[in-house]
C-alpha positions as CSV (number, residue, x, y, z in Angstrom):
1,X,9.1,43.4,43.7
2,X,7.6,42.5,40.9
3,X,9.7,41.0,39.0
4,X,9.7,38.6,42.0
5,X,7.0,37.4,40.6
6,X,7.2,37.9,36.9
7,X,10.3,36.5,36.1
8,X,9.4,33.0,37.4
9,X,6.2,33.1,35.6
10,X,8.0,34.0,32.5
11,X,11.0,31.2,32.6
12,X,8.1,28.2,33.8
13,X,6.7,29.5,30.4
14,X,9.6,29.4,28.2
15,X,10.5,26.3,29.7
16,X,7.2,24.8,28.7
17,X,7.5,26.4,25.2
18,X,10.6,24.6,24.9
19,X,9.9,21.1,25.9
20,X,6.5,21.3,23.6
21,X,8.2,22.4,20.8
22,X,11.4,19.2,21.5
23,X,8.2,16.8,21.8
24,X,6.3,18.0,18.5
25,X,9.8,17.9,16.6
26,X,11.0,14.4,17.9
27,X,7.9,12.8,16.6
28,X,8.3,10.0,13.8
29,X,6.0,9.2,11.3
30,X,5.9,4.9,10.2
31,X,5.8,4.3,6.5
32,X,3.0,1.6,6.5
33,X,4.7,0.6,2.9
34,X,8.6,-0.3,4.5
35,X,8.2,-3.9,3.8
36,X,5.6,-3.7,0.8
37,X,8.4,-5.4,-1.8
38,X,10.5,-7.5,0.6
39,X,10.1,-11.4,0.7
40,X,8.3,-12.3,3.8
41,X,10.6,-13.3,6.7
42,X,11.5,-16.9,7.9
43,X,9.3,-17.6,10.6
44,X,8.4,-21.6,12.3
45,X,5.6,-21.3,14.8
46,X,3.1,-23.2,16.6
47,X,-0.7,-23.5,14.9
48,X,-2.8,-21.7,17.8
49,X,-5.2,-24.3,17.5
50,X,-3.1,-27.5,16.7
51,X,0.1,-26.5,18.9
52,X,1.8,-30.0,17.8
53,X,2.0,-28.4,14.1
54,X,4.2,-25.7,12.5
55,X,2.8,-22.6,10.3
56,X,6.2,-21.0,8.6
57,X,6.0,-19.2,5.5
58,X,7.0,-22.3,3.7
59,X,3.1,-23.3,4.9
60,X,1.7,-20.5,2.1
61,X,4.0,-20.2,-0.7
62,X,2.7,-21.0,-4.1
63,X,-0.6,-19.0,-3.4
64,X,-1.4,-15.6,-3.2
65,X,-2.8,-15.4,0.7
66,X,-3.5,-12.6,3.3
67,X,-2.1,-12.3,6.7
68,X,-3.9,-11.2,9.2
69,X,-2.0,-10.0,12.5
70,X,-4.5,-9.5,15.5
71,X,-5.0,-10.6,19.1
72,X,-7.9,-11.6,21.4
73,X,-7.1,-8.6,23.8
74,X,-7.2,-6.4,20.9
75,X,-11.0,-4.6,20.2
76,X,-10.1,-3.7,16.7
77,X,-9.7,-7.2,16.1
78,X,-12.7,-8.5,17.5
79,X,-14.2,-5.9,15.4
80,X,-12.9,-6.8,12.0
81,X,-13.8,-10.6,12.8
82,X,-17.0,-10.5,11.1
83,X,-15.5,-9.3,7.6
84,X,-12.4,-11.6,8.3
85,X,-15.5,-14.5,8.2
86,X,-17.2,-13.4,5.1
87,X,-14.0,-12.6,3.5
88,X,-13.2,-16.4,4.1
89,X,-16.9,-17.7,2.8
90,X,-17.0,-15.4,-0.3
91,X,-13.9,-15.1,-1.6
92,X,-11.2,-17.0,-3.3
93,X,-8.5,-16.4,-1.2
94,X,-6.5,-18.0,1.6
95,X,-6.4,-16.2,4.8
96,X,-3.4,-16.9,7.3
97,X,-3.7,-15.6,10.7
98,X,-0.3,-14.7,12.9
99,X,-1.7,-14.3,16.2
100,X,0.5,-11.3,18.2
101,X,1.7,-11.9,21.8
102,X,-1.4,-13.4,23.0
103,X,-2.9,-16.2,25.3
104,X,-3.2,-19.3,23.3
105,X,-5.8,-20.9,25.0
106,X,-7.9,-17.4,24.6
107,X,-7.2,-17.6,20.9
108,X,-8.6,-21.0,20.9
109,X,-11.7,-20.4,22.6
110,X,-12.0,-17.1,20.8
111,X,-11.7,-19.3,17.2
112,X,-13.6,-21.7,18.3
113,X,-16.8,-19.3,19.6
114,X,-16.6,-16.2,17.6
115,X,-15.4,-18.4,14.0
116,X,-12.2,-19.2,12.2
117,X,-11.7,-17.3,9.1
118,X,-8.0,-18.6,9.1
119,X,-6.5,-21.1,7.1
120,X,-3.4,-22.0,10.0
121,X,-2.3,-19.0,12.4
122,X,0.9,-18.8,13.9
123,X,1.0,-18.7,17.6
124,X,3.6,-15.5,17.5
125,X,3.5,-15.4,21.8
126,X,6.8,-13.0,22.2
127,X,6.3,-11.2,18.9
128,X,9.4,-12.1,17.3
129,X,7.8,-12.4,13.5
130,X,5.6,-9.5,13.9
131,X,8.7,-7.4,15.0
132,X,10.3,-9.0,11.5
133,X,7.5,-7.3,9.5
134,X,7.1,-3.8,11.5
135,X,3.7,-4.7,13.4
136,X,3.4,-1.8,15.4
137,X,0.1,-2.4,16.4
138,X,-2.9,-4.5,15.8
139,X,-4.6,-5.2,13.0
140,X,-2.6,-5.7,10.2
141,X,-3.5,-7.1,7.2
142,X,-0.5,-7.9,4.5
143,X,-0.7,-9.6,1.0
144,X,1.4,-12.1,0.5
145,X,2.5,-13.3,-3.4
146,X,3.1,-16.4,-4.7
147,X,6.8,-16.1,-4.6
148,X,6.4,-14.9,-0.9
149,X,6.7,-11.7,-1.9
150,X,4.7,-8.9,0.9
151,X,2.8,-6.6,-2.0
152,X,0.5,-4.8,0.1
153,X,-0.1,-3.8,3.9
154,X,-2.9,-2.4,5.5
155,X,-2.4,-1.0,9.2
156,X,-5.6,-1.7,10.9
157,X,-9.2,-2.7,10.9
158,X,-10.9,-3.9,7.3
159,X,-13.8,-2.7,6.6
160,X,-16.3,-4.3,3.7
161,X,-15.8,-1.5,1.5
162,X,-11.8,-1.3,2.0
163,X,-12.1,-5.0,1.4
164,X,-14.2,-4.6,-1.7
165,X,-12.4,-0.9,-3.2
166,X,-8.9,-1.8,-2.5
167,X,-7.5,-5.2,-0.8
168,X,-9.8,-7.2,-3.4
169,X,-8.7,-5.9,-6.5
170,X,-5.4,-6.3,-5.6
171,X,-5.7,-9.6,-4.3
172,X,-7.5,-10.6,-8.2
173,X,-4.3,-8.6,-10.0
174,X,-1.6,-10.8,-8.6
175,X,-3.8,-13.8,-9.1
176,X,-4.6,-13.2,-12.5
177,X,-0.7,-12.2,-13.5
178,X,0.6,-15.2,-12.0
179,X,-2.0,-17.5,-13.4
């Protein structure tokens, strides 16, 4: 009688014991750094805020430049705006935009109201080139070489002081070594 009771007690927990410890050991860690050394991929896509244009890589190469992946519907985004801004008043340093499976006439509006730290962004509306760099999420932040080279990626939001400590100082190294 009682093992009527105990022995479906017992196999409901080994069961569960079992399909935590499958889910804890299937889990993947993402290397952030993949890409850091690869050329940046082809890409050809619409401006977001002059959709008769192009932005492709071929639009930044010969400069040292950030690209910034985000998205209207995305808060971190919206969040990091404001350094994105100063970044773009006090700082010597291009800032490209790829804008990740979004509304373009949101982006425009949002652009338009909030400020446009970005030199051109790419309207990337199925993802395709963010896919091509390993955006697995919103923000991302690369640095871009002159030889269109990716040299450094940062997965999500930029703070002032990650800007200033980190980003920056990278940003001045390749600009210095290739004059």
């Amino acid at each position: 009688m009682r093992w009527r009771y105990t022995l479906p007690l017992l196999i409901f927990f080994l069961l569960g014991l079992l399909l935590w410890m499958g889910i804890h050991q299937q889990q993947v860690k993402v290397d952030a750094n993949v890409i850091v050394g690869e050329p940046m991929p082809n890409f050809n896509l619409p401006d977001v805020m002059k959709p008769q244009e192009r932005v492709s890589n071929k639009s930044f190469q010969g400069k040292v430049i950030l690209l910034n992946v985000w998205a209207t519907w995305c808060m971190s985004c919206r969040a990091e705006h404001p350094v994105l801004l100063k970044i773009a008043k006090t700082h010597h340093v291009p800032i490209y935009g790829l804008d990740f499976k979004d509304n373009a006439h949101s982006a425009q509006k949002f652009l338009r109201d909030e400020g446009n730290p970005y030199v051109r962004t790419g309207f990337d509306e199925e993802g395709y080139t963010a896919i091509s760099l390993g955006v697995y999420g919103t923000p991302e932040t690369y640095i871009i070489d002159k030889q269109g080279i990716i040299r450094y990626r940062h997965v999500g939001t930029i703070s002032w002081k990650l800007w200033e400590n980190t980003i920056w100082p990278k940003v001045q190294r390749l600009q210095q070594a290739e004059g």
